[in-house]
C-alpha angles and dihedrals in degrees: 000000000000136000119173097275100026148066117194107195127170123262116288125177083231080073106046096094090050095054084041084057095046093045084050096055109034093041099119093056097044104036089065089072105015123072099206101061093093091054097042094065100098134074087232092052090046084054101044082046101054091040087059093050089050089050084053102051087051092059091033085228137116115017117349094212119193128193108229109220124192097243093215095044099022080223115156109246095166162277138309123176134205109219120210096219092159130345096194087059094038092240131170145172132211126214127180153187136187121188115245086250099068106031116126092040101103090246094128086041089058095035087052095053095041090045094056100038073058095050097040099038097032103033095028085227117182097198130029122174149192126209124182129159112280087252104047096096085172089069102031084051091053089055101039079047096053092042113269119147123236102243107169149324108251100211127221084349095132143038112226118225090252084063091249117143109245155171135248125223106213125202134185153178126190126186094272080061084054101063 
């Protein structure tokens, strides 16, 4: 899939040293809000992961993870995933990171929205959701940006990295958003 700035391809062993690169550098921000950052520090870890996501991808299960590429410098700025949430429905979720360097430039705005025309007009999905801790505005901001509508606070649902109890925000659209 492609937008004007950005290439979103699905995971390749060719890559893993390039998402190894982005987690390094980026740690201390995700690793406020997300849990696997701690485990996702080695070369052996970025391997076993993107074996997994290829693995994914194959059954079309699990988390369709895809590498986001800078289309003029074919740099690695991230990571968006696809979540099978239910295939009967069809129901999906989307998760996302950006590396600190290239956070403020408007990239997760324009994966997010690729990534659901995909999901709604590919995979005739008729839900497609966001969740983020109650307190990562970055991310809140991304899906009330991209259109998501604000559906509850899931309260005490997640335990935050820093081992804190806390809320998701969850988001959604469905096909009646899409007309």
């Amino acid at each position: 899939m492609e937008t004007k700035r950005l290439k979103l391809v699905p995971p390749s062993l060719e890559r893993a040293s390039m998402m190894l690169e982005a987690i390094v550098e980026s740690r201390d921000e995700l690793a406020v809000f997300l849990p696997w950052v701690p485990y996702a520090l080695t070369e052996e870890a970025s391997i076993e992961n993107t074996k997994q996501a290829i693995a994914n991808f194959e059954a079309f299960e699990g988390e369709l993870r895809y590498s986001i590429l800078e289309k003029e410098t074919g740099q690695f700025i991230g990571a968006i995933g696809l979540l099978v949430r239910d295939k009967a429905v069809p129901y999906f979720e989307i998760g996302y990171w950006l590396r600190t360097s290239a956070y403020g430039c408007g990239y997760m705005t324009e994966a997010v929205n690729c990534l659901t025309d995909y999901a709604f007009n590919e995979l005739k999905a008729n839900r497609v959701e966001i969740t983020a801790a109650e307190q990562n505005y970055p991310s809140r901001a991304v899906a009330e940006r991209c259109g998501f509508k604000f559906e509850c606070l899931k309260k005490n649902e997640r335990r935050l990295p820093s081992g804190e109890l806390g809320h998701t925000a969850v988001y959604s659209k469905t096909t009646a958003d899409q007309v």
